[in-house]
C-alpha positions in Angstrom: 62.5 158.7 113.4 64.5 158.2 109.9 63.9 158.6 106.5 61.5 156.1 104.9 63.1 154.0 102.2 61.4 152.6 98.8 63.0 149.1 98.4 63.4 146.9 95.4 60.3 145.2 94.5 62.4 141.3 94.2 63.0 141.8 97.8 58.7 142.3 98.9 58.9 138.8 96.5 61.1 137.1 98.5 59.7 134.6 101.1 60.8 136.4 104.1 62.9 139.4 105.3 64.4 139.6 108.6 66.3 142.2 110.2 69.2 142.1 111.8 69.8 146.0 112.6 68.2 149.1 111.3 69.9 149.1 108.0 70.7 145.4 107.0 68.1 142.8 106.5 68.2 139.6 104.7 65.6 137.8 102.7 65.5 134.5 101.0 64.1 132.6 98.3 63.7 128.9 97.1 62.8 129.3 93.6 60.6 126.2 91.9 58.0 125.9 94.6 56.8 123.0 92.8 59.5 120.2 93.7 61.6 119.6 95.9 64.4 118.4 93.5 64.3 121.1 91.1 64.5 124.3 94.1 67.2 126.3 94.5 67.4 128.4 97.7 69.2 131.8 98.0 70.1 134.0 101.3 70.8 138.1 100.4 72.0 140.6 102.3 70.6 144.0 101.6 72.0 147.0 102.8 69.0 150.0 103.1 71.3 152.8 103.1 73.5 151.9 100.2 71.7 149.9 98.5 74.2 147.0 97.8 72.9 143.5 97.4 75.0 140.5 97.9 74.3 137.1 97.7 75.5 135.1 100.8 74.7 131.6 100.1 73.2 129.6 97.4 72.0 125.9 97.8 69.8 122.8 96.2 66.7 122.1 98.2 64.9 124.6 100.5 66.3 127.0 103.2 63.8 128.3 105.8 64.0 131.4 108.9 67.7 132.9 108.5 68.3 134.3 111.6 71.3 136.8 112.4 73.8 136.0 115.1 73.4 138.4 118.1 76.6 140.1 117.3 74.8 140.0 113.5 78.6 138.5 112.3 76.5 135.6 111.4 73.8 133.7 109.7 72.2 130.7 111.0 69.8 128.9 108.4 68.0 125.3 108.4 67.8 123.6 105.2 66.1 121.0 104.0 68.0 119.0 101.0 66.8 117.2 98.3 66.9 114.0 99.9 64.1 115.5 102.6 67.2 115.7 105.0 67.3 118.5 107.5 70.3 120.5 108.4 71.4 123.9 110.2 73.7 125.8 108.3 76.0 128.5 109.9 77.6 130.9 107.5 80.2 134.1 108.0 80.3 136.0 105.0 80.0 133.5 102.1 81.5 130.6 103.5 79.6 127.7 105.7 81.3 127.5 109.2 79.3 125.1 110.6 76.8 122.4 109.6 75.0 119.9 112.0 73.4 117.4 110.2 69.6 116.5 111.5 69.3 119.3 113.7 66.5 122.3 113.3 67.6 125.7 113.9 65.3 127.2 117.0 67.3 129.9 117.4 70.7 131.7 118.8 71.7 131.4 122.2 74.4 133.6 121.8 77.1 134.6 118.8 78.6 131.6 119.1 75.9 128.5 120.0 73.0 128.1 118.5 69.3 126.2 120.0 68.9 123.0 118.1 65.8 120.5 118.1 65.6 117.1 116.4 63.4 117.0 113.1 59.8 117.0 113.9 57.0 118.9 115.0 57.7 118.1 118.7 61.2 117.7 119.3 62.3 114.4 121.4 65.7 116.6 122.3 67.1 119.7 122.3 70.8 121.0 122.5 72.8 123.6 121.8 75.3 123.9 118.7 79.0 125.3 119.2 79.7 127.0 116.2 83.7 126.3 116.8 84.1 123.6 117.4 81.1 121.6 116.0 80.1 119.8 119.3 76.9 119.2 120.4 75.4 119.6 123.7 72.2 118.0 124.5 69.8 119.9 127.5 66.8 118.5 126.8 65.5 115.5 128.2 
């Protein structure tokens, strides 16, 4: 059901699109694939039945899975800087709510906590992130 929509062809270039609904997705970008130090991530929100295209966030270094809160009010992100430091980023609109510094993004639990692992390919610990309040809650071991 629904009418079939042509998009833009920079958003099929983009590294990734996720959806959050049935008319918004986002998609993201790092630019210079060749270093590092010279990338420039982006996050955009496109809206399918308008059309409009905004830009949500723009960083150095390389931003990986966006992922919509539940409630989609939010954008949870993991970013890796140009010191080979990992972060998860939490933005509302344009503007970073929350940051926790060497934590990967798994996931949401719900709108306001997301899953985080430590940095590696088989996390040591995991814990959830409040988005309010910045604390950190460790569940696993």
């Amino acid at each position: 059901k629904g009418t079939a929509r042509i998009l833009p062809d920079y958003i099929g270039k983009a590294s990734a699109i996720v959806f959050s609904d049935h008319n918004t997705l986002i998609y993201y970008d790092w630019g210079d694939y060749s270093s590092l130090e010279k990338s420039s991530s982006f996050v955009r929100r496109y809206r399918i039945d308008t059309g409009q295209d905004e830009l949500c966030a723009e960083f150095g270094g390389i931003i990986h899975q966006p992922i919509f809160s539940p409630d989609g009010g939010q954008i949870a992100m993991e970013r890796q800087t140009e010191l080979r430091q990992v972060q998860t980023i939490v933005i509302n609109g344009k503007s970073i709510v929350r940051r926790f510094e060497g934590w990967r993004l798994i996931g949401w639990r719900d709108s306001k906590r997301t899953i985080l692992a430590d940095y590696g390919n088989t996390p040591k610990r995991m814990a959830l992130g409040d988005i309010d309040t910045g604390q950190i809650q460790q569940f696993y071991p």
